[in-house]
N, C-alpha and C positions, 0 to 999 in steps of 0.2 A: 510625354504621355498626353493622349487627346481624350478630352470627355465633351457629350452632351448636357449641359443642362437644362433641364427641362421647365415647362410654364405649367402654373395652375391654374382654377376656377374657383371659385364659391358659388357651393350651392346652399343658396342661403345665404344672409348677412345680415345679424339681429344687431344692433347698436343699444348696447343695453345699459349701459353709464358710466359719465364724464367723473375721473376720478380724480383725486387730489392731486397728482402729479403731472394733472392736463392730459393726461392719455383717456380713452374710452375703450371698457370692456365692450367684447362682442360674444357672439355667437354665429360660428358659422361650422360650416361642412368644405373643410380646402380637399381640392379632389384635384392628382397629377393630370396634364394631358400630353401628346406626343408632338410638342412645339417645343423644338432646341434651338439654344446658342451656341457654340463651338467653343469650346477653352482647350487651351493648347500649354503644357507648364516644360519647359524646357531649361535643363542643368546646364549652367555657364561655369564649369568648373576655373577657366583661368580670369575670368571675367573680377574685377575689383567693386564692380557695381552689385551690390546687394540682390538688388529688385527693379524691373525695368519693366512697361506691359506694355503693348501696343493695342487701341481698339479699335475695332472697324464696323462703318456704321453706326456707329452713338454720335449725335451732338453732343461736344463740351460745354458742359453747361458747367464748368468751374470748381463742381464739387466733387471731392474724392472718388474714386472709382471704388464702391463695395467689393469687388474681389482685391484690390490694396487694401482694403480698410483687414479683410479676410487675412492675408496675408500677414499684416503689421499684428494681427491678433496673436497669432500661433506663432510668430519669431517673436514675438517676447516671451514667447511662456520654452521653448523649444528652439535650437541650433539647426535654423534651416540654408543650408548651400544657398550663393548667387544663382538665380534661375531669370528666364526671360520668358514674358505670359505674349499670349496672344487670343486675344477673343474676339470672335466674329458674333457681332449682334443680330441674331432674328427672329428672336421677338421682342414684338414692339413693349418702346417704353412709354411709362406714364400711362398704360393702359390697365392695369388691375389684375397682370397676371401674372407677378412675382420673379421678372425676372431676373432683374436686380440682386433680390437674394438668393434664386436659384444657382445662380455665378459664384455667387460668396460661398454659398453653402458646397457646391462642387468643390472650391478653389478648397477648403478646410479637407475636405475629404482625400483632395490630389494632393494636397502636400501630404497629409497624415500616412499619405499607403506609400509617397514616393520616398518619406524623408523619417517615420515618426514609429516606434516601434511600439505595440502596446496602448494606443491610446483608444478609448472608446465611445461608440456614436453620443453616451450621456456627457461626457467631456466636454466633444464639439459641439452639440447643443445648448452648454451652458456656454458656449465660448462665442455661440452663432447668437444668443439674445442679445448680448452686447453689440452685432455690428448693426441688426434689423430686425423686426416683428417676425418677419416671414420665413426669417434663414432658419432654423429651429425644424421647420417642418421639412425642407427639402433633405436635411438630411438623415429619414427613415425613407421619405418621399412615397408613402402610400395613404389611399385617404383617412382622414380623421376629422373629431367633431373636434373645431378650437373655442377657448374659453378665452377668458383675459382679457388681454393685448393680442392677442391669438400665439401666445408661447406656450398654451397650457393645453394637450391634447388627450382625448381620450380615444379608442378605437372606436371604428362604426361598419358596421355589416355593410357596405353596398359598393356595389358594382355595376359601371354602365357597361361592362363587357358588350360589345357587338353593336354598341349604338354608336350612329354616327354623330361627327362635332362640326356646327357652320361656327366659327370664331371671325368677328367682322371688327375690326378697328378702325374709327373714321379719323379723317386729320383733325381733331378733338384732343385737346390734351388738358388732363385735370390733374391740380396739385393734390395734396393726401391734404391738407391746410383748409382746402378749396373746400373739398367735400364734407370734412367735418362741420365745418362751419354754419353750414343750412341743417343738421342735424340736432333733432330733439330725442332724448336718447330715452329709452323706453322698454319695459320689459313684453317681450312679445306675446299678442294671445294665440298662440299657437304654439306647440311645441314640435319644434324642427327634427329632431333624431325620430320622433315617432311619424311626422309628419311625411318623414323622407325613405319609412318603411310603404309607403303607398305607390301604387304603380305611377310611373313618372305622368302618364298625361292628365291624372289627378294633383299634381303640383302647382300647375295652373292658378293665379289668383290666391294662394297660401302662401306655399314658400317664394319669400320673399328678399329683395334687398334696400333695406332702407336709404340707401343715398338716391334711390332714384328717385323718393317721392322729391327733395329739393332741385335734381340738376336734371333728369327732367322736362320739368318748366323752361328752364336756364339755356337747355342745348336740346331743341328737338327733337335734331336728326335721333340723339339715343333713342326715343320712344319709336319713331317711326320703321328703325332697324327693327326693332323688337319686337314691333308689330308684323311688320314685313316676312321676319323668319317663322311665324306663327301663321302667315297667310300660305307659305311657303310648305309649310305643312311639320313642323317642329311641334315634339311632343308637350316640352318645356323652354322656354326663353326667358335670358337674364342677362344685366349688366354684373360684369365681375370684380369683382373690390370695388375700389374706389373712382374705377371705369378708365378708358372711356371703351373700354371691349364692351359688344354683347355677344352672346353665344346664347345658339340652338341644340336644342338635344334630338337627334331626329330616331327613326324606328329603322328607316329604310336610307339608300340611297339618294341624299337631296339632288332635288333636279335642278343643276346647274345652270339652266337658262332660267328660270325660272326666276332664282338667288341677284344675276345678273343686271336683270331689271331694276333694281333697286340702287344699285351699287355706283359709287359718285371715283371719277379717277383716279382720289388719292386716296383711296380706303384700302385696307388691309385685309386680306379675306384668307383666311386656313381652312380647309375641309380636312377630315382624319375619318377613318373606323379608330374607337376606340377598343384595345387590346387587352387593357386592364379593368 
């Protein structure tokens, strides 16, 4: 069985307080976009090896791969067959747009329908806070306002239906470590769910994401993208998560030369109409 999983944004990212357990609640608006990785779960019925995945495209960077961590989650709890994974990475990592746990969160869902009778999206969600922040959300995977750690969602009216996405990732790579650390956590003077009932080209200069004020300073190019996709003619721009993506919201079709201008060899660039 082959699935997409898909990337998200933040619209909005409130950093509202460093809590006893070293984590910090936030506030934000996670909202899906139509940027896939490829996961592939394939039944090894004679096979003696458990679990085996190949990925393509990811640097080893040493640490567990979240669709094994996904995995090792639901065969402890559950009698899942030897299978053989296959994920092709395309989108980028270390860019603020969940793919990481979009993978895991897929992977819960492909074994659940391939292998798992009766188990329910509240289940894997409790089963999905354990591997990551973010896995939780991908698997309803439609937007929502997060609290917390961002595990705590509530529904939110909006829809960028028909607008289109400039998503720019530069060869900038920020840890989640990195960007807390220049953060003073703060309750926002604004309130974002009301703030984000406003038509988008009034979002401008409100809604906000607080790692930019530290990084920044720190890594220019992010401002300059940001600025760039708004000269561009973007109704709203922002870095996502904990970055280093920025993304444009536009009304119309961006004009591709335009975008171009800007853009350095090794950078990442997706354009989309949004669907949903």
């Amino acid at each position: 069985m082959i699935v997409f999983p898909n990337a998200k944004i933040n619209l909005g990212l409130n950093i509202v307080k460093k809590r006893e357990d070293g984590y910090h609640n936030i506030e934000s608006v996670f909202y899906p976009i139509p940027l896939f990785d490829i996961l592939e779960v394939i039944p090894k019925n004679n096979s003696n090896k458990p679990f085996c995945i190949e990925v393509i495209d990811l640097p080893d960077d040493g640490k567990p791969n979240l669709v094994e961590k996904a995995y090792r989650a639901l065969s402890d709890k559950y009698e899942i067959p030897p299978i053989e994974v296959v994920l092709k990475k395309c989108i980028p990592f270390a860019a603020g747009l969940g793919g990481g746990s979009a993978d895991a969160a897929y992977m819960l869902k492909i074994l659940s329908e391939m292998f798992i009778e009766n188990i329910s999206d509240e289940e894997l969600h409790e089963i999905g806070k354990g591997i990551g922040a973010d896995v939780p959300f991908f698997i309803k995977n439609k937007p929502v306002f997060a609290e917390g750690i961002g595990t705590e969602f509530s529904d939110i009216d909006l829809s960028l239906k028909g607008y289109y996405i400039v998503l720019i990732k530069p060869d900038i790579a920020i840890s989640t470590a990195e960007a807390y650390s220049g953060v003073t956590p703060a309750n926002p003077n604004y309130d974002l769910k009301e703030t984000l009932k406003l038509p988008i080209n009034e979002w401008k200069g409100v809604v906000k994401n607080d790692f930019e004020d530290s990084l920044f300073p720190k890594y220019p190019r992010l401002k300059a993208i940001k600025d760039a996709l708004y000269e561009a003619g973007a109704e709203y721009a922002s870095m996502s998560g904990s970055g280093s993506s920025i993304f444009g919201i536009f009304k119309g079709k961006p004009n591709r030369e335009v975008i171009n201008c800007f853009l350095e060899s090794n950078d990442f660039i997706f354009i989309d109409k949004l669907k949903e």
